[in-house]
DOKOLDO-648110 format. One line per 2 residues: number of its first residue (from 0); their letters; for each residue x, y, z of C-alpha. Coordinates in Angstrom, 3 decimals. Layout:
<pts>
NUM	a	X/Y/Z | ...
</pts>
This chain:
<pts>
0	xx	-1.598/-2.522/28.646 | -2.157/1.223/29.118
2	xx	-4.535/3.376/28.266 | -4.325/6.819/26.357
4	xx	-5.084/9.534/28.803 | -9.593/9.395/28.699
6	xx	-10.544/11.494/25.995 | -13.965/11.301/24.345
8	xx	-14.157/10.787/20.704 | -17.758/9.952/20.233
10	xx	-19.738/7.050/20.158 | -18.129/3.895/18.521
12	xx	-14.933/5.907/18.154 | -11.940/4.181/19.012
14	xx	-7.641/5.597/19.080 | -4.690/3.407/19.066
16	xx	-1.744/4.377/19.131 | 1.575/2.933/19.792
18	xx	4.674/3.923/21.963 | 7.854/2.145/21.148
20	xx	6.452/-1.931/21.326 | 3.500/-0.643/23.450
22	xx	-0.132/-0.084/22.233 | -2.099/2.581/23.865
24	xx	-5.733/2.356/23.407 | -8.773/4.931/24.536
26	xx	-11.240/3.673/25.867 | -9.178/0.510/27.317
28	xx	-9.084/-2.497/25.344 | -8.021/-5.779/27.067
30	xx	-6.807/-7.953/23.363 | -3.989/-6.163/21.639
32	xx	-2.460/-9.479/20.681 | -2.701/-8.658/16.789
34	xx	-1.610/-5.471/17.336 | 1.367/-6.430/19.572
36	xx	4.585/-6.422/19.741 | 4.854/-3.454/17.918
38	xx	7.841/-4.326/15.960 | 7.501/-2.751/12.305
40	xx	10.456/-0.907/11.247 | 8.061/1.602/8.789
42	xx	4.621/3.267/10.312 | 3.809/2.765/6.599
44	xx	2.948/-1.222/6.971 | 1.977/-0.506/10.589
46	xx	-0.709/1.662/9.333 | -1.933/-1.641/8.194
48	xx	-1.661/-3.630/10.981 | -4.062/-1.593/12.901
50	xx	-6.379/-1.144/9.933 | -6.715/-4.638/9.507
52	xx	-7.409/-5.377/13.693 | -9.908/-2.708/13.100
54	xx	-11.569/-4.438/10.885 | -11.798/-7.774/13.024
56	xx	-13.106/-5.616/15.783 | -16.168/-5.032/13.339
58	xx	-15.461/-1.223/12.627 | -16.630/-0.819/8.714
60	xx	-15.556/2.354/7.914 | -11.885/3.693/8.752
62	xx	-9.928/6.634/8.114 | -5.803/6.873/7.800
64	xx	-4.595/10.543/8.136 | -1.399/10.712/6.289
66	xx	0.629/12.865/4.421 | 2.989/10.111/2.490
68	xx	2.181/8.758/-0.977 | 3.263/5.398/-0.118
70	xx	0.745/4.979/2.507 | -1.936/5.591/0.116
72	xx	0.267/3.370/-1.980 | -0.034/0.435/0.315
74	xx	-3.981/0.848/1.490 | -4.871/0.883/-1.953
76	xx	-2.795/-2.544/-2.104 | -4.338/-3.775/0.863
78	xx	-8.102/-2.751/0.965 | -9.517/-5.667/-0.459
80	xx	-8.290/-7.941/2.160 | -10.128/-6.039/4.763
82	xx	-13.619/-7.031/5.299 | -14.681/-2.733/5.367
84	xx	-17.153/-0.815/3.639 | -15.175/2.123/3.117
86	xx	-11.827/2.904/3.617 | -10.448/6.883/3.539
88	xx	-7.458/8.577/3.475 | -7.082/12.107/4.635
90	xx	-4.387/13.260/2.550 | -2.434/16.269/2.947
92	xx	-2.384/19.458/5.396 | -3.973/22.444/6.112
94	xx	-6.366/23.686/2.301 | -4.917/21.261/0.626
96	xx	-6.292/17.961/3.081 | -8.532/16.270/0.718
98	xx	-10.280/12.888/1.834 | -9.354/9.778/-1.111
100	xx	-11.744/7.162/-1.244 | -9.465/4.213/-1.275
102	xx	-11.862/1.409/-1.697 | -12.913/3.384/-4.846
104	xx	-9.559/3.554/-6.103 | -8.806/-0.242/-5.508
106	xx	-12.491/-1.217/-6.682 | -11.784/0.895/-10.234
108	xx	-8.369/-0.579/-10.654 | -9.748/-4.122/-10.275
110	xx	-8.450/-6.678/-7.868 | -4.963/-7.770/-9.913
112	xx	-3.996/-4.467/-10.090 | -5.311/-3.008/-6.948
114	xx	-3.115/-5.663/-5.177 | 0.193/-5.243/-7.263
116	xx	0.077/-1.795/-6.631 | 2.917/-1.530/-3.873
118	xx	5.096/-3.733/-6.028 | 4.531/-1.422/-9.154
120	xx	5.329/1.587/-7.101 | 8.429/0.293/-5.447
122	xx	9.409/-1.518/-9.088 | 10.544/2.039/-10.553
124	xx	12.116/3.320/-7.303 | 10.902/4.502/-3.752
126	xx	12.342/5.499/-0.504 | 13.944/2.522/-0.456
128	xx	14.411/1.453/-4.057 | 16.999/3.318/-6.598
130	xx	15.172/4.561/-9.344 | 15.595/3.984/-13.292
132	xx	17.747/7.069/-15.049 | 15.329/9.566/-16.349
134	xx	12.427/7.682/-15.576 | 9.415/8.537/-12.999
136	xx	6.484/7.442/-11.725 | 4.002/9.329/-14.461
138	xx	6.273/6.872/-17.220 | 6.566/3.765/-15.361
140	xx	2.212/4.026/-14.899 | 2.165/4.935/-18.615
142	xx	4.323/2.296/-19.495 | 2.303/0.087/-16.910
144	xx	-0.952/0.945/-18.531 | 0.371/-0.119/-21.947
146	xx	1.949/-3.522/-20.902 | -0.715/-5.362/-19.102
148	xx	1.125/-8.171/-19.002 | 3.422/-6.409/-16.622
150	xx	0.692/-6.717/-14.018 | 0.834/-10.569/-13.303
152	xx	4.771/-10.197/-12.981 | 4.023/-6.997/-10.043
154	xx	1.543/-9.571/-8.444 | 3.504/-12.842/-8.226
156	xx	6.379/-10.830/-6.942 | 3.675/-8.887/-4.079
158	xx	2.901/-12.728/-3.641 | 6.277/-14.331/-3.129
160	xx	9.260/-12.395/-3.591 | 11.342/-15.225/-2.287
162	xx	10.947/-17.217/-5.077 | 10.532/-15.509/-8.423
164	xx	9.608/-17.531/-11.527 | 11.524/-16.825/-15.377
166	xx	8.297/-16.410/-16.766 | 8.209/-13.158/-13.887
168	xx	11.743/-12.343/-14.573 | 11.004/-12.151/-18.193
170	xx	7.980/-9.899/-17.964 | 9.885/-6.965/-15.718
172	xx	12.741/-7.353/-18.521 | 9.840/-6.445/-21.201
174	xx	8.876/-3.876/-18.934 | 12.187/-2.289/-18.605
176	xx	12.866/-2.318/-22.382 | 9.278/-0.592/-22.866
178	xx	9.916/2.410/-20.141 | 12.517/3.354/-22.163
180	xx	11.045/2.940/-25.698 | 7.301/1.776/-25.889
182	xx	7.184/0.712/-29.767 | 10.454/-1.874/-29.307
184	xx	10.113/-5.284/-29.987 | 13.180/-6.455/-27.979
186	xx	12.349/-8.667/-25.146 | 15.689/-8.090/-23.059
188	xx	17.378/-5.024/-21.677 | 20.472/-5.965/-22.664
190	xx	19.222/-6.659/-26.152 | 17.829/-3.114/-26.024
</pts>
């Protein structure tokens, strides 16, 4: 294990940081072994890795600086498996860095939603996901909003994508039709 370069950064204040599979911690911190190997592909989900050991270290309040959407994206997913008071994310650069109270956001969406989030996002195309024709983000939470039922479907697949039910299938094919026309009654895309 080695240590970041001694730096203070106040009482109860802890940095880690990793470099390639290595974690780097100031002050010196002799059990990394939730936090290692450091093997994530994304610093996204990593984000959450170290969130989550900070939390079983006993540290209550944590703050993620970021810049990327699906960060706040995934924290808002995962806050209410951490066992934190708060949880903040300084968002943005320079006049426009505001602070978003995450636990807020997850507490006011409730827990089903809160935790389907990621899936939702990723559902109408991310970095990683192609996206519908014509159709963005504002729509898709519109749409999401209107079709609750959508929400169970966006948590069973957050739950286990590996094995996804009709009843699921059937839900994301409502949801489809209604992105693209909210007062149709047909159940299928291919109907629609």
């Amino acid at each position: 294990m080695k240590q970041i370069p001694p730096v203070e950064f106040g009482d109860g204040k802890q940095v880690i940081t990793t470099k390639g599979e290595q974690v780097l911690c100031s002050p010196l911190r002799f059990d990394t072994s939730s936090l290692t190997p450091c093997n994530h592909e994304e610093a996204d989900t990593r984000i959450l890795v170290h969130a989550a050991d900070a939390s079983k270290a006993g540290h209550k309040n944590i703050v993620i600086r970021t810049v990327d959407t699906d960060v706040v994206i995934i924290c808002i997913g995962m806050t209410q498996k951490l066992n934190i008071n708060e949880l903040l994310i300084a968002f943005g650069t320079g006049t426009s860095l505001r602070y978003l109270a995450v636990h807020e956001i997850a507490s006011r969406l409730g827990l089903e939603k809160a935790r389907s989030l990621p899936v939702f996002h990723a559902f109408p195309g991310c970095d990683t996901v192609s996206c519908f024709f014509g159709k963005g983000k504002k729509t898709a939470w519109i749409t999401w909003m209107a079709h609750e039922e959508a929400t169970s479907a966006f948590l069973e697949l957050s739950n286990n994508a590996d094995d996804v039910s009709e009843e699921c299938l059937r839900k994301l094919d409502r949801f489809v039709v209604l992105l693209y026309d909210r007062t149709s009654t047909k159940l299928h895309v291919n109907e629609a």
